[in-house]
SEFI-413293 format. One record per residue: x, y, z of N, C-alpha, C in turn. Coordinates in steps of 0.2 Angstrom, whole numbers, plus 5000, padded with zeros to 4 digits. Layout:
% residues N
XYZXYZXYZ/...
% end
This chain:
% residues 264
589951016114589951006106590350936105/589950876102590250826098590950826096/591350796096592250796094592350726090/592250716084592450656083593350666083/593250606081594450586082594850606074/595250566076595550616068595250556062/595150496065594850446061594150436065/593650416058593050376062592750336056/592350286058592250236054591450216055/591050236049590150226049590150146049/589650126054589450076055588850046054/588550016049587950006047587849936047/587449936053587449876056586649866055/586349836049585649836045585049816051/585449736053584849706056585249696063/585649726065585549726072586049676076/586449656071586849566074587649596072/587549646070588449616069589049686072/588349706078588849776081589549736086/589549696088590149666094590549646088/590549636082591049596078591349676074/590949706074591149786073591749806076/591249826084591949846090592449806088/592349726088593149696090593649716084/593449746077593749776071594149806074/593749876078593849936078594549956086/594449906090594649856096595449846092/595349796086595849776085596449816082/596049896079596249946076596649986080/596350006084596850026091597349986093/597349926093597849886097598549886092/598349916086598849906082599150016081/598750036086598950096087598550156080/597950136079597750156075596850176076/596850226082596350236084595550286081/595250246080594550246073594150276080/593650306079592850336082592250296078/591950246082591650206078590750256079/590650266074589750276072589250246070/589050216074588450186071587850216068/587550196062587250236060586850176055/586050226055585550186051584950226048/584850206041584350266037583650266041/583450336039582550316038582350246034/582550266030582250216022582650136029/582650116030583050066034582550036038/582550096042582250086049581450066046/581050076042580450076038580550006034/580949996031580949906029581149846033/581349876038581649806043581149836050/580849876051580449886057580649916059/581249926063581649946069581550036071/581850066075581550126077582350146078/582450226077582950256081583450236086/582950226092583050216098583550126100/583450106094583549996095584650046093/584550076088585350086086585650126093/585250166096585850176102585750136108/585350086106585250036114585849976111/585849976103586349916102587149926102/587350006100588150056103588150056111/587650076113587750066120587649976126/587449946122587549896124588349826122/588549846114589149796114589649856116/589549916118590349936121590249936128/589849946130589749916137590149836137/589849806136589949726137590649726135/590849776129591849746129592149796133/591849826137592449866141592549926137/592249956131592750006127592750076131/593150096131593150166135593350236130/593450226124593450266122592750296117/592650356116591950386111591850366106/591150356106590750336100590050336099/589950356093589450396092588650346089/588050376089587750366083587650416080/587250406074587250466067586650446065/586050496065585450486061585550496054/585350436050585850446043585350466038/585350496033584850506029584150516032/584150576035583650616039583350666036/582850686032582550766035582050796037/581950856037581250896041580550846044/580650806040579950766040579950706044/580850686046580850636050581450626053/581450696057582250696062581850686068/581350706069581050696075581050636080/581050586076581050546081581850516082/582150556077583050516080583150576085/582950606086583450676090583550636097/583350626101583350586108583750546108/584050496103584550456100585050436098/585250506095585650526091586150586091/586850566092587350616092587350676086/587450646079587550676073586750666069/586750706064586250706059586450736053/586350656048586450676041586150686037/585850756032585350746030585350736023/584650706024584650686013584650746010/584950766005584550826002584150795994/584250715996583850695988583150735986/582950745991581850765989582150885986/582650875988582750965987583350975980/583250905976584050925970583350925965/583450985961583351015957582751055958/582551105966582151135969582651185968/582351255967582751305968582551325976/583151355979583251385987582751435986/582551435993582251495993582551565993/582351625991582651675990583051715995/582451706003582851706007583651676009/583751636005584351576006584851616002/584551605994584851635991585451715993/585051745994585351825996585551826001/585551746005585951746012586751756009/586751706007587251666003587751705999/587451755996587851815994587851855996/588051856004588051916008587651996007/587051956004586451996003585851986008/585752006012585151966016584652016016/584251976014583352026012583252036020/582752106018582252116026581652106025/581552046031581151986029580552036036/579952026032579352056034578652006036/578252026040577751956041577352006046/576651976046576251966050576151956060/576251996062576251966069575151976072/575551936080574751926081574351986083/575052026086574652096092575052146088/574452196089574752266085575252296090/575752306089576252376093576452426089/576952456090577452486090578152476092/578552466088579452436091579852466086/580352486088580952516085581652516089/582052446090582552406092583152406087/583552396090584352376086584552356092/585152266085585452226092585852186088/586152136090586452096088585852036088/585852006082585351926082585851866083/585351816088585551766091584851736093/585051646095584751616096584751556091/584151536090583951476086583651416092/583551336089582851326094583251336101/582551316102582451346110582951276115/582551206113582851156116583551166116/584051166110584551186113584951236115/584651296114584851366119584851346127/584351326127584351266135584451216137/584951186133585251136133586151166133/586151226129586751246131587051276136/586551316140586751326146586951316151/587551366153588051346158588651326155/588651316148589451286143589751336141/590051336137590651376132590151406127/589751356124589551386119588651416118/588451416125587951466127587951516125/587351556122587351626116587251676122/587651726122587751786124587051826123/586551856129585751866126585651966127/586351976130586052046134586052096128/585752136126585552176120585552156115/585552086113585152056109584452056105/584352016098583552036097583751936097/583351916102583251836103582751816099/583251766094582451726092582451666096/581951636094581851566098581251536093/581351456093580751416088580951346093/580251316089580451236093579851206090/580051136089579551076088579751026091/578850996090578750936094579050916100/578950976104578950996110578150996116/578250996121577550986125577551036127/576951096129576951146131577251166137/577051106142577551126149578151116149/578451056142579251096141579251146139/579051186134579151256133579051306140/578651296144578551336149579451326154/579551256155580051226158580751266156/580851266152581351296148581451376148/580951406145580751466147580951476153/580851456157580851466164581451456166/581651416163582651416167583051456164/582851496159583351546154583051606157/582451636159582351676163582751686170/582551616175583151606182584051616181/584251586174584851606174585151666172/584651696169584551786168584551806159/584651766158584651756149584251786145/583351796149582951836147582951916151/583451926154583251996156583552066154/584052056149584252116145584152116140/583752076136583452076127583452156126/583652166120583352186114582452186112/582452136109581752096108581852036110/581352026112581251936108580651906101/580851856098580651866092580451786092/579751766093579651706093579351676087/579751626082579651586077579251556076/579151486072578751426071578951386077/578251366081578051326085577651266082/578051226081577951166076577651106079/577151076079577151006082577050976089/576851066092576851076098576351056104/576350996107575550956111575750956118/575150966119574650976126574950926132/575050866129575150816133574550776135/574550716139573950686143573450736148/573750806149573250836154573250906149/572750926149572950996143573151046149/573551086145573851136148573551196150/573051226146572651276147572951326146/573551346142573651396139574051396132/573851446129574151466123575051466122/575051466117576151476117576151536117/575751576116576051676117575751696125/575151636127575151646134575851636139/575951556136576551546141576951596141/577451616135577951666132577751726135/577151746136577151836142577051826147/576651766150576751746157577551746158/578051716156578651736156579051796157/579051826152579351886149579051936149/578451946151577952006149578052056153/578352046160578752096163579152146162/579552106158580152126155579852216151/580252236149580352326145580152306139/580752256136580852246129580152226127/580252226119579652206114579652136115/579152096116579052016112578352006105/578651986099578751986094578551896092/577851896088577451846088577551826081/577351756078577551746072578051736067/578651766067579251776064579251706058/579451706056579351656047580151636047/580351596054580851536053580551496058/581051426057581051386060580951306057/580651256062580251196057579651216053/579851256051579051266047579351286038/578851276035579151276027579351326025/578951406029579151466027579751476030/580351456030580851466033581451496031/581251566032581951626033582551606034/583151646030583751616033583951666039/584351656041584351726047585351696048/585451786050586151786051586351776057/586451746062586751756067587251786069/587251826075587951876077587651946071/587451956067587551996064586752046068/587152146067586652186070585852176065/585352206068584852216065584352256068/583952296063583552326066582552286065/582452296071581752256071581252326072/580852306068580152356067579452346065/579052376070578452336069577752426071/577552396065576752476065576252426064/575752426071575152406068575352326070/575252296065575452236066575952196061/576352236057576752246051577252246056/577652186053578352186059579052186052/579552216052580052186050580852186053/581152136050581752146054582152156047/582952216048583152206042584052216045/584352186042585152176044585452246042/586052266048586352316045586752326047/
% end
């Protein structure tokens, strides 16, 4: 988990030239025993009028605090970012800020809404395969890239009698397979509840096609397993997106091809 200090200080450094004249501010701050967390940070709207990409802001934070020696943390921050254009800071970026200007005067979705009042609807959808399920569990999870990126740490999600969701975008299929496969080896997928797979958003082949489907990889995986795995689910990057409680029980149920999950 990110820590900023008890001070930090947004650095919008437009074109690129005045990150060294920054630190030595921030340099000077410290020497006067008044130590700031410097962040550098630069809009979408920005990056689109002057050229520049993501990736230039953490080459240029990682560049002048190298060269001054600084030894203390410091971040970037995708600034005015959302669903439609976090993709390309994620690999770049410590923190992310999001616009909410395109959603002021949109009403929440209903799902949100009834989160929010410690009301939460039982959210119903269409799966791809007909079964039968009737599970209770604790719900946990969320994307997949970071469930796999937290493991091994402190704040790794507890999976055993769980109902797992999982979602991901703009991922390559062999990284889905990659990942999968390492939360299976660490045992993360062996005592599910369910598993509950979301919006697969953005998701490519790569230069060599893969030659399987995403419900292919995900039972090549799990299909062993006892538990139910659960197709479709209505969150994630995608528009239709549910709000879901985490840690909280739930019962999952699916007749036919009629799945729902409801909190209790």
């Amino acid at each position: 988990m990110k820590k900023l200090g008890k001070y930090s200080m947004g650095l919008g450094d437009r074109f690129g030239h005045q990150g060294h004249a920054q630190l030595k501010a921030i340099t000077e701050a410290g020497n006067k025993n008044v130590e700031i967390t410097p962040v550098w940070n630069k809009s979408n709207r920005e990056h689109m009028i002057i050229g520049t990409q993501p990736s230039d802001v953490r080459k240029e934070a990682d560049s002048v605090t190298r060269a001054a020696g600084f030894k203390m943390p410091y971040f970037v921050d995708a600034d005015h970012i959302n669903l439609e254009t976090v993709d390309k800071f994620i690999s770049s970026s410590d923190f992310f800020t999001i616009d909410v200007a395109s959603y002021i005067g949109k009403r929440a979705g209903d799902s949100v809404i009834s989160a929010l009042k410690g009301e939460p609807q039982v959210i119903s959808w269409r799966c791809s395969r007909e079964c039968t399920i009737d599970v209770t569990g604790p719900v946990t999870g969320g994307n997949l890239s970071l469930i796999y990126s937290l493991t091994g740490t402190p704040a790794e999600p507890e999976t055993d009698g769980s109902i797992l969701f999982i979602e991901e975008v703009g991922e390559y299929y062999y990284h889905l397979d990659r990942m999968l496969t390492s939360l299976r080896l660490t045992g993360k997928l062996t005592n599910l509840a369910a598993l509950v797979v979301g919006g697969m958003e953005k998701m490519t082949q790569g230069s060599v096609p893969y030659n399987r489907s995403i419900e292919e990889i995900v039972l090549d995986i799990v299909g062993h397993y006892s538990y139910p795995v659960v197709f479709n689910y209505p969150a994630g990057h995608i528009s239709d997106n549910r709000a879901m409680f985490i840690g909280r029980q739930a019962l999952l149920t699916q007749f036919g091809r009629s799945a729902s999950l409801t909190y209790i």
